[in-house]
N, CA, C and O atoms as a GROMACS GRO file, in nm:
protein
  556
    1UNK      N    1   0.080  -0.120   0.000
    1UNK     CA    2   0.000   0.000   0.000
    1UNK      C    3   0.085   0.126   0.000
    1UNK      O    4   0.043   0.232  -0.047
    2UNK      N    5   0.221   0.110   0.061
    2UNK     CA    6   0.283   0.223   0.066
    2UNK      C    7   0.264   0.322   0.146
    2UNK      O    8   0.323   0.427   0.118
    3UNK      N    9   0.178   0.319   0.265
    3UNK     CA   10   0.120   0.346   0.410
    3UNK      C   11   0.296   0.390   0.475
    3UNK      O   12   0.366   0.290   0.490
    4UNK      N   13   0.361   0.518   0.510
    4UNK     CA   14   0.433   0.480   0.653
    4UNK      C   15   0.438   0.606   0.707
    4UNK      O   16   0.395   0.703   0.644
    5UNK      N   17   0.480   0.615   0.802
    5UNK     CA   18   0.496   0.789   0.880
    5UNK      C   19   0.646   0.802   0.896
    5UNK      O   20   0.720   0.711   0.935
    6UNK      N   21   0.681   0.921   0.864
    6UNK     CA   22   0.834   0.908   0.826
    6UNK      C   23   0.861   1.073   0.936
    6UNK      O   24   0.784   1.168   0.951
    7UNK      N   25   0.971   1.054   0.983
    7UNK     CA   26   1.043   1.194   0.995
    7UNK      C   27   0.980   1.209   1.215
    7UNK      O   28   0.981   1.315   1.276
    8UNK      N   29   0.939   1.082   1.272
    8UNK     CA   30   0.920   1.114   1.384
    8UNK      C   31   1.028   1.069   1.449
    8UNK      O   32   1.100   0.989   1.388
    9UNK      N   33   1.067   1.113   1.591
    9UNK     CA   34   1.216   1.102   1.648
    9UNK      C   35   1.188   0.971   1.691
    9UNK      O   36   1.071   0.934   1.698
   10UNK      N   37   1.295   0.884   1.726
   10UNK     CA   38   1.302   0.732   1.756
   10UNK      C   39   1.384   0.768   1.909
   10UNK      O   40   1.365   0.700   2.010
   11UNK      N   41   1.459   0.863   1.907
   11UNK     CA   42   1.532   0.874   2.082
   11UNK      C   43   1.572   1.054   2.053
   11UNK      O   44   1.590   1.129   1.957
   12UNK      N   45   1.571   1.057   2.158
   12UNK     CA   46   1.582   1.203   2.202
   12UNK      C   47   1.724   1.249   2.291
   12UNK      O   48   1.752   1.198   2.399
   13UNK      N   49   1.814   1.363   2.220
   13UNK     CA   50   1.916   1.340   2.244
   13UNK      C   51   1.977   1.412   2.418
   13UNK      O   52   2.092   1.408   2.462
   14UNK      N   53   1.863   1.469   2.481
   14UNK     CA   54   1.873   1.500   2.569
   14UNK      C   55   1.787   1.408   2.709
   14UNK      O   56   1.764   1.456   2.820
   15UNK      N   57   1.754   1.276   2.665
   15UNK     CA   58   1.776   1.172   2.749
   15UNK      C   59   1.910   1.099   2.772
   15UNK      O   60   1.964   1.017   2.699
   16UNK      N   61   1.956   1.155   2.909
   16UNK     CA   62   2.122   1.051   2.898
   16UNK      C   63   2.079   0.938   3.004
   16UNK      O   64   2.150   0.923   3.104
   17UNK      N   65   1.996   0.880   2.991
   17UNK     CA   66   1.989   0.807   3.084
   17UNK      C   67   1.906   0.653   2.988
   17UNK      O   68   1.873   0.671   2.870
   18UNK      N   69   1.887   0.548   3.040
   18UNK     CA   70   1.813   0.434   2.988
   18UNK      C   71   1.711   0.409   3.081
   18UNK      O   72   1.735   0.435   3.198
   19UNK      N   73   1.577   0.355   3.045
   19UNK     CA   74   1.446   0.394   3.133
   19UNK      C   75   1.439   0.335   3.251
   19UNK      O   76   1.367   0.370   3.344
   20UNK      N   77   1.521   0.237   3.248
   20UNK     CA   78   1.539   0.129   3.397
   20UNK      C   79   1.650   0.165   3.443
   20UNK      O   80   1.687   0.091   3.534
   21UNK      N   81   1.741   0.275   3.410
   21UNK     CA   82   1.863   0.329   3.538
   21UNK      C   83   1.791   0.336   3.639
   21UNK      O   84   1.669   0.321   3.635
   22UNK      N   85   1.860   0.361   3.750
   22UNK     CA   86   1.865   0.409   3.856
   22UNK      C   87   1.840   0.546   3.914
   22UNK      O   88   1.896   0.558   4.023
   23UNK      N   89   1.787   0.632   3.882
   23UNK     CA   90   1.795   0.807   3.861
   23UNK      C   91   1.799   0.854   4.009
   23UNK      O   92   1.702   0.848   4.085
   24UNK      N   93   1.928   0.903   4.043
   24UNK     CA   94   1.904   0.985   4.188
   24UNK      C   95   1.817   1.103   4.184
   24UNK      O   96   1.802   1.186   4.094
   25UNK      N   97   1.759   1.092   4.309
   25UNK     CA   98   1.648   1.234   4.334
   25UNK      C   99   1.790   1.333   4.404
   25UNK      O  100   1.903   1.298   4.438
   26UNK      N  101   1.730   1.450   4.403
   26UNK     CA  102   1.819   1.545   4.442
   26UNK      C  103   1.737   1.552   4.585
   26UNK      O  104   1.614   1.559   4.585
   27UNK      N  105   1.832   1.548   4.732
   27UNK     CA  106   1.775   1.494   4.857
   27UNK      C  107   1.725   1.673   4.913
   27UNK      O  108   1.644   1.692   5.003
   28UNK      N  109   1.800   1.792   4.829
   28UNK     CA  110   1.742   1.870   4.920
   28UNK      C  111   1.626   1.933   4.843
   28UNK      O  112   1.595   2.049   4.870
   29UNK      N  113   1.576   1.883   4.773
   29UNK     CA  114   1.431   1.910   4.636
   29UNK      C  115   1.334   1.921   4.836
   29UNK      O  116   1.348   1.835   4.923
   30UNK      N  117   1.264   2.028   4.847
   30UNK     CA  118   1.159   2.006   4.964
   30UNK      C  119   1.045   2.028   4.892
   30UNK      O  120   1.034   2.144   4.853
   31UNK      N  121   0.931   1.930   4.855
   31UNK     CA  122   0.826   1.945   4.812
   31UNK      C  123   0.750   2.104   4.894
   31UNK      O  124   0.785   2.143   5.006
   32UNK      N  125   0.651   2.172   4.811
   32UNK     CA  126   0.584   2.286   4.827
   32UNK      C  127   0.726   2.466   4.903
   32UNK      O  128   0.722   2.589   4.907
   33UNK      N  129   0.800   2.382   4.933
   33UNK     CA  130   0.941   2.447   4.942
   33UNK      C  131   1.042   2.527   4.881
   33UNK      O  132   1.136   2.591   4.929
   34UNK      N  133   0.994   2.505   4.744
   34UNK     CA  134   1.111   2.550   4.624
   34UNK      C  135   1.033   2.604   4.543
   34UNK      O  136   0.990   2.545   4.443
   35UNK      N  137   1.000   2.741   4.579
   35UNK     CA  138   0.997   2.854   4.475
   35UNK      C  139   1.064   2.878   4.351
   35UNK      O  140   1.185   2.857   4.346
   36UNK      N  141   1.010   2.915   4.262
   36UNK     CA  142   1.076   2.972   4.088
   36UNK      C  143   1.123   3.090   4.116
   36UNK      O  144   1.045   3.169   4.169
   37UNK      N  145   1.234   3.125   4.094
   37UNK     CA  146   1.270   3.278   4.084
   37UNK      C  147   1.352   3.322   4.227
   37UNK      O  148   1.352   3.259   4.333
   38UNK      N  149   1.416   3.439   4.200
   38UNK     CA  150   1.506   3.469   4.314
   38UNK      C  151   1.385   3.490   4.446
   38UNK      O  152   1.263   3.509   4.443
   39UNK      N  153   1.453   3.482   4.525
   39UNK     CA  154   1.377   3.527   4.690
   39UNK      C  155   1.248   3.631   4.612
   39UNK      O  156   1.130   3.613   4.584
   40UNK      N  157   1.379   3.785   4.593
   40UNK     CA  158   1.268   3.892   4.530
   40UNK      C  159   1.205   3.879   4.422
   40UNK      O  160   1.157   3.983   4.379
   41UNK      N  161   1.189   3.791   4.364
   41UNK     CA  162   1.123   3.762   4.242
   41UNK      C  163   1.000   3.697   4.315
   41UNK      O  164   0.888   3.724   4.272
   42UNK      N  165   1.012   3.624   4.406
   42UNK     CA  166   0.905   3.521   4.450
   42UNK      C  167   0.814   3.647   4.566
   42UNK      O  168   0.696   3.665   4.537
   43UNK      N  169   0.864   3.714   4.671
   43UNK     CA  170   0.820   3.838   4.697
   43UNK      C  171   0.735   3.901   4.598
   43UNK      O  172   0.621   3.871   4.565
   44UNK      N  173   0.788   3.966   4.570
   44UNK     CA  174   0.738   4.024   4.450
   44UNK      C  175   0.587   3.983   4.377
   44UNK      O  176   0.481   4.047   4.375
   45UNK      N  177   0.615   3.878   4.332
   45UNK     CA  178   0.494   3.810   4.253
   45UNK      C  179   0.414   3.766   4.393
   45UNK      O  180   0.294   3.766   4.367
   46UNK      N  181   0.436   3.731   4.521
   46UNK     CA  182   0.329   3.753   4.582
   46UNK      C  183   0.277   3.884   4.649
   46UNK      O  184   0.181   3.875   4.726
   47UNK      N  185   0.325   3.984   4.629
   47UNK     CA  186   0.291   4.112   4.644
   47UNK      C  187   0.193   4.145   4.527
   47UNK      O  188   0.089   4.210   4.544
   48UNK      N  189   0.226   4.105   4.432
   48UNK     CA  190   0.155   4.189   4.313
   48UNK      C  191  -0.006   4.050   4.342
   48UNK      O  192  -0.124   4.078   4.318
   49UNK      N  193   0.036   3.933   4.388
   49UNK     CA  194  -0.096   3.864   4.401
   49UNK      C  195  -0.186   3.885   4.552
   49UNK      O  196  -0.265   3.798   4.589
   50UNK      N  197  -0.171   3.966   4.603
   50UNK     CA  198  -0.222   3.979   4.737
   50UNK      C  199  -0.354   4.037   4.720
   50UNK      O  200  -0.453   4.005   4.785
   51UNK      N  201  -0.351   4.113   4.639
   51UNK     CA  202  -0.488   4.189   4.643
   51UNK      C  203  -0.607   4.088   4.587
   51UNK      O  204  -0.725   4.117   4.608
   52UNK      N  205  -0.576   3.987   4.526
   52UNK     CA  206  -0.686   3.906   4.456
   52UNK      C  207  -0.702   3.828   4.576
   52UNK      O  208  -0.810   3.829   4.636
   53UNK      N  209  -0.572   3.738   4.629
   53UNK     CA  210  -0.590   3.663   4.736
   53UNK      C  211  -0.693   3.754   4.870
   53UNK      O  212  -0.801   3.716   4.914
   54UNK      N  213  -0.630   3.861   4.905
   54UNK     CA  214  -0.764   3.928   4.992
   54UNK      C  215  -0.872   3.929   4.943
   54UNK      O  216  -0.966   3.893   5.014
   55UNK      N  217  -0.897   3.971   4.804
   55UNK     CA  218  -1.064   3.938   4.742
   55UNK      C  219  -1.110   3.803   4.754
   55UNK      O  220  -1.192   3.762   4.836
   56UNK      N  221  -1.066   3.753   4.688
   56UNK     CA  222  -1.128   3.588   4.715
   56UNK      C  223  -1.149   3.616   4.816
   56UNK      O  224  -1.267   3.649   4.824
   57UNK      N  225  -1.072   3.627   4.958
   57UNK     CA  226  -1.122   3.535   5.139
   57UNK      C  227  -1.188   3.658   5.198
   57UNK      O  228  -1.221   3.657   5.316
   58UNK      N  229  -1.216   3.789   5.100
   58UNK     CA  230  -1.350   3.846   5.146
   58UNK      C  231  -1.488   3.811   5.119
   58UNK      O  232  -1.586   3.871   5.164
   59UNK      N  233  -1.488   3.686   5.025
   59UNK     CA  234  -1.614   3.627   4.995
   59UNK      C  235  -1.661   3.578   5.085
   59UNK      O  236  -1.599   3.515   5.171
   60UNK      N  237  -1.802   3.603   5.081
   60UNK     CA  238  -1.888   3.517   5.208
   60UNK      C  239  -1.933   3.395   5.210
   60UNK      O  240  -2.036   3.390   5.144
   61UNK      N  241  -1.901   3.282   5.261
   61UNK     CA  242  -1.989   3.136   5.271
   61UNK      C  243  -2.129   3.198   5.254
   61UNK      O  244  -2.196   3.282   5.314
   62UNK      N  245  -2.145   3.112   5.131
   62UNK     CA  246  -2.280   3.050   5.105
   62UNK      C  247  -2.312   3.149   5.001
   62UNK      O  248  -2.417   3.111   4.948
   63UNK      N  249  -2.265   3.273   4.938
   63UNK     CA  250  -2.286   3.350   4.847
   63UNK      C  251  -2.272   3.278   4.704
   63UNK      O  252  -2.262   3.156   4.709
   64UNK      N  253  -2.270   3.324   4.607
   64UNK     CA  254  -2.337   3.237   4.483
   64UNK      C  255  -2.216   3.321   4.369
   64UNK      O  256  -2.202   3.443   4.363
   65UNK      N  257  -2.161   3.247   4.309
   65UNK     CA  258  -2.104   3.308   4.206
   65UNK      C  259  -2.192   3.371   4.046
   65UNK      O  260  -2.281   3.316   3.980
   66UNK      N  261  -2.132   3.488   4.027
   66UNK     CA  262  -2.249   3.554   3.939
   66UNK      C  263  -2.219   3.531   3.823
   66UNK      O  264  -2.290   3.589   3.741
   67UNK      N  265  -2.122   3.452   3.773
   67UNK     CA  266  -2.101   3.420   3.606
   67UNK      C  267  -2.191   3.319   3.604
   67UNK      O  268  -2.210   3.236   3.693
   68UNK      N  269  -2.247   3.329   3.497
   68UNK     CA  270  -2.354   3.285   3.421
   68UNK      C  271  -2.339   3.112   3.392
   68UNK      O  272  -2.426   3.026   3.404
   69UNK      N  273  -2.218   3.100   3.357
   69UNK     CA  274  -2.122   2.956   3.323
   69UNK      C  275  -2.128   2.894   3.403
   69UNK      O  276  -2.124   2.774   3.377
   70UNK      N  277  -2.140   2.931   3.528
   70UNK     CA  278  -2.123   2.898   3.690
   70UNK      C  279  -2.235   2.804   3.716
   70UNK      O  280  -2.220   2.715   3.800
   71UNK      N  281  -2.285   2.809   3.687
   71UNK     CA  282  -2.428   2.757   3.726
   71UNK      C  283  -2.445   2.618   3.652
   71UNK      O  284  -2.400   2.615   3.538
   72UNK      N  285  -2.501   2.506   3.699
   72UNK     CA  286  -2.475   2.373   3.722
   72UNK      C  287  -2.581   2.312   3.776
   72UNK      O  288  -2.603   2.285   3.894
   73UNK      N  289  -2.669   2.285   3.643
   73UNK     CA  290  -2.833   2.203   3.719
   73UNK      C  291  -2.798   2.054   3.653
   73UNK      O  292  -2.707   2.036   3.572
   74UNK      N  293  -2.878   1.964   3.698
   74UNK     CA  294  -2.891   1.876   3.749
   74UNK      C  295  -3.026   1.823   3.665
   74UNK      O  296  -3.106   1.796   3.755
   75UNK      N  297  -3.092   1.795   3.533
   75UNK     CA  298  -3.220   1.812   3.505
   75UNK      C  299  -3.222   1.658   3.506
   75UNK      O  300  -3.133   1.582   3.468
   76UNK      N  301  -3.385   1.618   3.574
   76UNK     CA  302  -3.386   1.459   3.616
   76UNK      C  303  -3.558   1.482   3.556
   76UNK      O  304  -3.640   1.573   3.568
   77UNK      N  305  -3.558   1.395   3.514
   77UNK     CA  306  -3.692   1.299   3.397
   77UNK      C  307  -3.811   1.334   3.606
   77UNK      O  308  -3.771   1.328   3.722
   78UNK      N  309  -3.940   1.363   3.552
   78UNK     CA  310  -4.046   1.338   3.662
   78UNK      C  311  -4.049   1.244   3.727
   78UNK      O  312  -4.050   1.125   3.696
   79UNK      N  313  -4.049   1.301   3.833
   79UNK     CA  314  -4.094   1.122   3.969
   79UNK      C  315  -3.963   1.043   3.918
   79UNK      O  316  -3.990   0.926   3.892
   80UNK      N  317  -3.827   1.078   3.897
   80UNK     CA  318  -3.665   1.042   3.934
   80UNK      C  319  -3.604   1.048   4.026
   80UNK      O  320  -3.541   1.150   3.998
   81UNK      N  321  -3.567   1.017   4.128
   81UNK     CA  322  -3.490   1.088   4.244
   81UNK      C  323  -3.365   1.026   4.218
   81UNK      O  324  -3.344   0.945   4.127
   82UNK      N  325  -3.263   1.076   4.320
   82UNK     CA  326  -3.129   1.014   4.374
   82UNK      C  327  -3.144   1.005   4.548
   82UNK      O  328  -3.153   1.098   4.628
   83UNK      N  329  -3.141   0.846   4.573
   83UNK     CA  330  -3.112   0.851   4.700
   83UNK      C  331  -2.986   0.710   4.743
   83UNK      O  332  -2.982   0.587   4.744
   84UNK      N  333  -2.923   0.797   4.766
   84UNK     CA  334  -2.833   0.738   4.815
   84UNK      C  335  -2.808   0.729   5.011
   84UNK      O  336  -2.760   0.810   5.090
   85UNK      N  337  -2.877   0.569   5.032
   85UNK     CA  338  -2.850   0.571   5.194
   85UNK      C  339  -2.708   0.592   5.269
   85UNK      O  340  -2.593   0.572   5.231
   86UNK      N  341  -2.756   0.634   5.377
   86UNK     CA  342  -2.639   0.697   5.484
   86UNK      C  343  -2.543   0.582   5.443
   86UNK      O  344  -2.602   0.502   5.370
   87UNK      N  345  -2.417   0.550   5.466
   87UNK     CA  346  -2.342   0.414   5.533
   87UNK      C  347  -2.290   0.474   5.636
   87UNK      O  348  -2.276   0.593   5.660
   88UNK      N  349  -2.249   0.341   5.723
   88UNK     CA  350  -2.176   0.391   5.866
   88UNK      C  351  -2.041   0.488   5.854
   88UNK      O  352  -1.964   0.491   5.758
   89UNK      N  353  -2.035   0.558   5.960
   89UNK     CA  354  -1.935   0.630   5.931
   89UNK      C  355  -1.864   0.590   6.062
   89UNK      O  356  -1.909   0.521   6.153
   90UNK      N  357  -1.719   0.660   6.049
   90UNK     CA  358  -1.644   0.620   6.169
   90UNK      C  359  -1.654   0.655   6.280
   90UNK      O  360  -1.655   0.778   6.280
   91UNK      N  361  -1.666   0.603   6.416
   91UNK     CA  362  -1.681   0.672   6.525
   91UNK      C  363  -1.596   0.785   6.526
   91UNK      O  364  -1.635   0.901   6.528
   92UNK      N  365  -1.457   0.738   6.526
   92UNK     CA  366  -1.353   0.870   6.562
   92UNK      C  367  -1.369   0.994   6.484
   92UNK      O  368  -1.295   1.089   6.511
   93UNK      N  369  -1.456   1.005   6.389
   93UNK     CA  370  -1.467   1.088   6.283
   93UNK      C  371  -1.588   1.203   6.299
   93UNK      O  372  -1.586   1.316   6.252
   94UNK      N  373  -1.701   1.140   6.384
   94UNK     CA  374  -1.839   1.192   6.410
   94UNK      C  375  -1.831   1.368   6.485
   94UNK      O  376  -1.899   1.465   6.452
   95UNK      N  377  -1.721   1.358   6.594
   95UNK     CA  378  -1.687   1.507   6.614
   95UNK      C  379  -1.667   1.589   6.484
   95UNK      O  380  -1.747   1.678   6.456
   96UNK      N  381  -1.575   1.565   6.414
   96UNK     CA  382  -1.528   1.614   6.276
   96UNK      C  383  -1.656   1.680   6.182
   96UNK      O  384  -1.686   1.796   6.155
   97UNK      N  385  -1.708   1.563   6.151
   97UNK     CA  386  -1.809   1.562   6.109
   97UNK      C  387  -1.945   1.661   6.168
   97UNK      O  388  -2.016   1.712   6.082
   98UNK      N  389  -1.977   1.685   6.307
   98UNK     CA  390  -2.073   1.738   6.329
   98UNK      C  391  -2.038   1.892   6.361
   98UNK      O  392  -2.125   1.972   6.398
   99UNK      N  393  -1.904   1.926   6.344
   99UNK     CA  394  -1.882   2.044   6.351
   99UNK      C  395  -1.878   2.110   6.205
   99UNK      O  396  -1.936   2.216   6.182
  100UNK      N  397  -1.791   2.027   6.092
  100UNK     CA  398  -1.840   2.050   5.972
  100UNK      C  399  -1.999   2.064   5.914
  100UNK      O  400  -2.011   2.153   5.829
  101UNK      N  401  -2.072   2.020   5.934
  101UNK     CA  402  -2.218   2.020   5.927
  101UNK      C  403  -2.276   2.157   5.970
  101UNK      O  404  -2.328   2.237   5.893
  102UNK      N  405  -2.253   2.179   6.166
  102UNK     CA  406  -2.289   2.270   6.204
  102UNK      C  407  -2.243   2.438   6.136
  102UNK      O  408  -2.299   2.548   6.142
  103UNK      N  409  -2.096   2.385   6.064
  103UNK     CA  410  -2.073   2.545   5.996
  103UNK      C  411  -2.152   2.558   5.853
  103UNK      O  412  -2.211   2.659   5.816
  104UNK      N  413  -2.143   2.450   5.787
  104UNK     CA  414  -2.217   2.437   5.705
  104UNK      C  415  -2.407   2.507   5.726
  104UNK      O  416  -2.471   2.585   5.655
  105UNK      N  417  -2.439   2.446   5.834
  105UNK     CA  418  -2.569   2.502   5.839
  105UNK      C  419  -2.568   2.658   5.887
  105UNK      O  420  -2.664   2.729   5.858
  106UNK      N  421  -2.446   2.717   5.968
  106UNK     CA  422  -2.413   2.837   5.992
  106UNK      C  423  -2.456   2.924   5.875
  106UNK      O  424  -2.566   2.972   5.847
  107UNK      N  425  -2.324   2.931   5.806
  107UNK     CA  426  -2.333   2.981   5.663
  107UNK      C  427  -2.433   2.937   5.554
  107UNK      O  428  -2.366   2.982   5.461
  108UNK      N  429  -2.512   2.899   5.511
  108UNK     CA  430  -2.654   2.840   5.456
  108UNK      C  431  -2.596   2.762   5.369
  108UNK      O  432  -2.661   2.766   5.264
  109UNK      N  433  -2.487   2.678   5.359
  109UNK     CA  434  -2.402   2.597   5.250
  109UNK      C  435  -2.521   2.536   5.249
  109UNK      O  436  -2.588   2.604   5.172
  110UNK      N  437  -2.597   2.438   5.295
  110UNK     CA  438  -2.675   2.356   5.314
  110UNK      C  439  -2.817   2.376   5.407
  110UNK      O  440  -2.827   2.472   5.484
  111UNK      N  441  -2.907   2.293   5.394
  111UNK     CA  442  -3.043   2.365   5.477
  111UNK      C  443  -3.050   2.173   5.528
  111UNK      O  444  -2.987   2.071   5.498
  112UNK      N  445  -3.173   2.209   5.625
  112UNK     CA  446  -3.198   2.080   5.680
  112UNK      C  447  -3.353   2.035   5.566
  112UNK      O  448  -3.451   2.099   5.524
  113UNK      N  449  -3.282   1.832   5.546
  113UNK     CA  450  -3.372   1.824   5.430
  113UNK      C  451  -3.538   1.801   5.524
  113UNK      O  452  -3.563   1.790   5.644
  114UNK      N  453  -3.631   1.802   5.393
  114UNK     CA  454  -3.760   1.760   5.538
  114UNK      C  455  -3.763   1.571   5.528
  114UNK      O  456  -3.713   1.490   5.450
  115UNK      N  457  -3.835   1.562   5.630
  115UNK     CA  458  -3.848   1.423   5.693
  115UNK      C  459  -3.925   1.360   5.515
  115UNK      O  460  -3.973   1.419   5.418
  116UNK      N  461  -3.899   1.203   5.554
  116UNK     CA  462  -3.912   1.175   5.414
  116UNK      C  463  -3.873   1.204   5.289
  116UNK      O  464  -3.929   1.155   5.191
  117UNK      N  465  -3.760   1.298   5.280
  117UNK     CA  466  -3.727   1.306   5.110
  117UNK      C  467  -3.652   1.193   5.034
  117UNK      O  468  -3.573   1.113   5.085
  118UNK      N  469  -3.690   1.198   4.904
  118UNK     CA  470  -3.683   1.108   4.876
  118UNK      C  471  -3.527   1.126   4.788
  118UNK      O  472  -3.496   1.047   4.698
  119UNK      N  473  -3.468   1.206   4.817
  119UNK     CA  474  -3.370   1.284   4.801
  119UNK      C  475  -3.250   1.262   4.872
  119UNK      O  476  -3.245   1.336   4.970
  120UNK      N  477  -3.107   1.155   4.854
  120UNK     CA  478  -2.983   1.204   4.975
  120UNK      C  479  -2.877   1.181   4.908
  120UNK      O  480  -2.863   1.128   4.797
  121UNK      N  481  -2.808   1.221   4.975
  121UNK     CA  482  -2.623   1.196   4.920
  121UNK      C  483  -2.579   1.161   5.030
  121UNK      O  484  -2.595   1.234   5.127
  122UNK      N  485  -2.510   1.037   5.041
  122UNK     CA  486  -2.408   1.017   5.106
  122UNK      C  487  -2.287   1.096   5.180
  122UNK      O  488  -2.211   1.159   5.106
  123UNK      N  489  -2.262   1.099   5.324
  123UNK     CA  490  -2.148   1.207   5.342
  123UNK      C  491  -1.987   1.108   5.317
  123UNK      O  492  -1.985   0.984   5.317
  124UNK      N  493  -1.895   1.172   5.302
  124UNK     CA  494  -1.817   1.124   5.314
  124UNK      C  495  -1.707   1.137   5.356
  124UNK      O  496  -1.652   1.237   5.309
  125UNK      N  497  -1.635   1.070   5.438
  125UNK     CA  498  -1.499   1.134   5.488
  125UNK      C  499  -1.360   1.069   5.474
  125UNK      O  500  -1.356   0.948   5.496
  126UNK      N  501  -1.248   1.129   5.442
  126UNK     CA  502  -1.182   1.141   5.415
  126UNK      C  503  -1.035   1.193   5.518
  126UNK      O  504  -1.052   1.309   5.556
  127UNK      N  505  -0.926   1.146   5.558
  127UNK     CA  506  -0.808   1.159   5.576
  127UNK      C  507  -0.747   1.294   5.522
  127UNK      O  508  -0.710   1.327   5.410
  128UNK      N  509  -0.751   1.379   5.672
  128UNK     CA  510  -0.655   1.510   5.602
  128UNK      C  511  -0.520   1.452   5.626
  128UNK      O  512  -0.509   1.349   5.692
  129UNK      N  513  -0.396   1.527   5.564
  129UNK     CA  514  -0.280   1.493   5.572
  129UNK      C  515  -0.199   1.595   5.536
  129UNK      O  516  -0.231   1.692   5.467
  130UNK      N  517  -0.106   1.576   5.578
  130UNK     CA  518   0.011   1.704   5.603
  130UNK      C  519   0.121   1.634   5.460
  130UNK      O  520   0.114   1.525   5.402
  131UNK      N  521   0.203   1.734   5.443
  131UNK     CA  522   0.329   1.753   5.362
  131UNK      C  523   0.366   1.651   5.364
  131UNK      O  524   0.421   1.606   5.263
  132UNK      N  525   0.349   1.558   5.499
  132UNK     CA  526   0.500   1.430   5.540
  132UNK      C  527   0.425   1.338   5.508
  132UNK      O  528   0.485   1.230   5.508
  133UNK      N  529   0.268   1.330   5.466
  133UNK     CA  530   0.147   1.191   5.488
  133UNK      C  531   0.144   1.202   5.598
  133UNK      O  532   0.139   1.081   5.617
  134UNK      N  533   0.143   1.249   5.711
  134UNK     CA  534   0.079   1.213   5.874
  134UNK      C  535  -0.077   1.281   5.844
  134UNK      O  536  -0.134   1.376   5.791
  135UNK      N  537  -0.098   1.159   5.919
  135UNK     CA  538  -0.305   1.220   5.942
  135UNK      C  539  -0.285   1.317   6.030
  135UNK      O  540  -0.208   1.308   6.126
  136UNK      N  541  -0.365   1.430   5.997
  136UNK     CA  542  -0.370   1.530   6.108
  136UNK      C  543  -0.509   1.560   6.100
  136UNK      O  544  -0.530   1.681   6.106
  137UNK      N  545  -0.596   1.501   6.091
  137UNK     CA  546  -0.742   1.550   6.050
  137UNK      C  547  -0.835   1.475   5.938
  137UNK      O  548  -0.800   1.399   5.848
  138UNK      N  549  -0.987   1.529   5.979
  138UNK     CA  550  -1.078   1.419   5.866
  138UNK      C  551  -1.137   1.588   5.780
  138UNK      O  552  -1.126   1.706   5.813
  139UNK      N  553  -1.184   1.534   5.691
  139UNK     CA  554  -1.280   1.600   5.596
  139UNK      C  555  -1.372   1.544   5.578
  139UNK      O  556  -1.457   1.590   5.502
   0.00000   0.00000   0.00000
């Protein structure tokens, strides 16, 4: 047929290594640690980002974003629901959990559903964790 693809690279000359070496990590790389750019360069660019970062965390829980795009329905055929039953959750977790809820109902993230809906989502929780993997917390 005379079918072929011609002219793509077969090895690349700035791999010096073979895929099963051994590759040392560099030991003082500190994950979230190592900024781009000099000290004042990294200054800098968070100076010039401060003012957005203060906007954002002047937003209020439970306020509604006003772009139009934003918005995210859910359209379900008549007499459809989603219910998904509770499952057990962890004891050690239930503090976590009922303080998350309670801010949640603070700020109107969420309302209380009425008795009988035929309506639920599952909560779920999750393992916070630090830089090193140590649990320090649930979500």
């Amino acid at each position: 047929l005379g079918i072929g693809i011609y002219g793509l690279p077969t090895t690349f000359d700035e791999v010096k290594h073979k895929p099963n070496d051994n590759i040392e990590i560099e030991e003082d790389l500190i994950p979230n640690e190592c900024p781009a750019g000099s000290v004042a360069e990294h200054k800098e660019m968070l100076n010039h980002i401060q003012p957005f970062i203060d906007q954002n965390m002047s937003i209020k829980p439970g306020s509604f974003c006003t772009i139009s795009e934003s918005v995210i329905t859910i359209d379900t055929p008549d007499g459809v629901t989603s219910y998904r039953r509770q499952y057990p959750l962890p004891e050690s977790c239930k503090q976590a959990i009922r303080e998350t809820v309670d801010k949640w109902l603070k700020e109107g993230t969420i309302v209380r559903a009425p008795a009988n809906t035929s309506w639920n989502s599952a909560l779920t929780v999750v393992s916070k964790r630090n830089s090193k993997g140590e649990i320090t917390g649930h979500r």
